[in-house]
N, C-alpha and C positions, 0 to 999 in steps of 0.2 A: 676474260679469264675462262668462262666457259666453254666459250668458241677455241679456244685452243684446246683447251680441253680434250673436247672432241675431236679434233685435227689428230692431234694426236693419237688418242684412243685410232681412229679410224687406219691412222697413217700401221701403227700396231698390228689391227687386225691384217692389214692388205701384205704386211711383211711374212706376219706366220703363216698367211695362203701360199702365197710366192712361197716360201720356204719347203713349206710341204711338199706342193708339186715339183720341185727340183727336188728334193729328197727321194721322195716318189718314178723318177725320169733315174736320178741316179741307182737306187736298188733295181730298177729294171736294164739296166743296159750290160751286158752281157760281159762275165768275167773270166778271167783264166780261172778256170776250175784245179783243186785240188783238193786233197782231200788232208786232216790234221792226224797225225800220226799218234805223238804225244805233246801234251802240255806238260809247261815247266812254271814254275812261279812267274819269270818275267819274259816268256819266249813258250813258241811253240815249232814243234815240227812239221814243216808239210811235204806231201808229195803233190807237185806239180805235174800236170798232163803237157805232153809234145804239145806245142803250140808255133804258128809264125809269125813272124813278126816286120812291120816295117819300123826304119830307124833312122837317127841319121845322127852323128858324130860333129863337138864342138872341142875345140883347143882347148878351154878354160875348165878348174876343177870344180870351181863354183856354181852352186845351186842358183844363187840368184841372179846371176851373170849367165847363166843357159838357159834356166827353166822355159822363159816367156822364147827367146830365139827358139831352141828345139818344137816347143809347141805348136808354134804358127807355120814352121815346117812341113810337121804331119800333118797338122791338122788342115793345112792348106790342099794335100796332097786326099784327104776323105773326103773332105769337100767338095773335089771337083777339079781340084789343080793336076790333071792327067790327061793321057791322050786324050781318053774318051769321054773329059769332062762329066764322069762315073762318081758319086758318092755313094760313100762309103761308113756303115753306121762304127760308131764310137763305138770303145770298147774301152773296159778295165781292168784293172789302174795300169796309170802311167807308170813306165819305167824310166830309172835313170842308174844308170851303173855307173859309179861314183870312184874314180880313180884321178890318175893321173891328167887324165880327161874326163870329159863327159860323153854319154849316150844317152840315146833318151829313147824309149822303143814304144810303140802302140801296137798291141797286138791285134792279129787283124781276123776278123768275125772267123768263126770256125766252118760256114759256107763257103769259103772259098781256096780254091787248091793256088798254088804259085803259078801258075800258069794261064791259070784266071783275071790274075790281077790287072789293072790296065798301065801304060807304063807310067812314071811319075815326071812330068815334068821339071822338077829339079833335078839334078843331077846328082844332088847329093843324099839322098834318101835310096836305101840298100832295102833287100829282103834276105831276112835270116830265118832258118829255121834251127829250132830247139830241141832237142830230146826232153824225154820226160827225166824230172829232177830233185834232188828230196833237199829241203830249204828251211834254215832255219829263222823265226822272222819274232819280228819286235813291232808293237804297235803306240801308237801316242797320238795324240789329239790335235787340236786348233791349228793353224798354219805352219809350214813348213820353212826352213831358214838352214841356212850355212852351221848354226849354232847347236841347232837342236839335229841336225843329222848328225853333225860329230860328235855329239851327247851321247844320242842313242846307238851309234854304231859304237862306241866302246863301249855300254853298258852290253849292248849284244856279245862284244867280240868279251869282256869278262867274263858272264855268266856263262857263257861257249865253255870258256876253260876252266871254270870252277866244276863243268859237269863231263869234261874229258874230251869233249868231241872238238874233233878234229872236221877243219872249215878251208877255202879254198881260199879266205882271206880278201875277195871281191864283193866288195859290200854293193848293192844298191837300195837305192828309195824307191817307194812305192806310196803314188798319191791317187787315191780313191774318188773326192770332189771335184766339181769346178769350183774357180777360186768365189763366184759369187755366193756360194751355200754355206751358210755360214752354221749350223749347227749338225753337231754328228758327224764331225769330219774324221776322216779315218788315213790317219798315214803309218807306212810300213818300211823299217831296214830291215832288207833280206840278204842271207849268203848262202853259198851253195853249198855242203857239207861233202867229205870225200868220201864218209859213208856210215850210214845206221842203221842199228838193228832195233826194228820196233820191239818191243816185249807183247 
């Protein structure tokens, strides 16, 4: 009994190290910057900076039905999967703009211009670039699901209309962690708004 005990205990500590240090990795790796305009009880506003972005497009509308495809995609393509077998550091959150289809975007380090990029050996990863954008976003915790985005994407698209503002009705998710960090997870539905005036 004791010997497990301790197994345990030990097995504890060695998870909340691991934890930390991915926690740690995650608040350093470099985010789309914006700055929050105004807070609302269940949303906030932001203004997003120009950013670019690589992407690549799936048939299906579903979260759990794309997420892992999309992922292994891009992430195949920072890795190393390009001409010049060039990685390329992570960056955050993921996007997925959530319609009829799915997209799934990684924006790509702010060092480098479109022209820098190396080319992508799949064919099917694009690069876009953005203007700068004002967004209005909802946040929620623990893992993400089919269920809990259409949760919070009408809890956002209500609250939208209880405070007037007018939305461009293209909802995406926004996922912060890797799926093995398990505490402090941070997921986001954002829409682009047609237009606000801060006070």
């Amino acid at each position: 009994m004791k010997t497990t005990l301790i197994i345990i205990a030990s097995l504890l500590v060695i998870m909340v190290i691991t934890q930390s240090y991915v926690s740690r990795n995650t608040t350093l790796t470099e985010q789309h910057a914006y700055k929050v305009l105004k807070i609302y009880k269940q949303f906030e506003i932001r203004k997003y900076e120009a950013a670019l972005f690589s992407s690549v497009k799936m048939a299906s509308n579903s979260y759990k039905e794309t997420s892992s495809i999309g992922f292994r995609v891009l992430a195949g393509y920072i890795f190393g999967d390009n001409k010049k077998n060039e990685k390329i550091a992570m960056t955050t959150p993921v996007v997925m703009e959530m319609g009829d289809s799915t997209k799934m975007l990684f924006k790509v380090p702010a060092n480098y211009a479109l022209n820098e990029l190396p080319q992508p050996n799949n064919s099917a990863i694009n690069f876009e670039k953005q203007d700068e954008k004002v967004m209005a976003a909802i946040r929620f915790d623990g893992w993400a699901s089919d269920e809990k985005i259409k949760k919070y994407t009408a809890v956002l698209k209500e609250a939208l209309a209880q405070e007037k503002i007018n939305h461009k009705n293209t909802f995406s998710y926004l996922g912060y962690n890797p799926p093995y960090e398990i505490f402090n997870r941070r997921n986001e539905i954002v829409v682009e708004l047609m237009e606000f005036k801060s006070e």
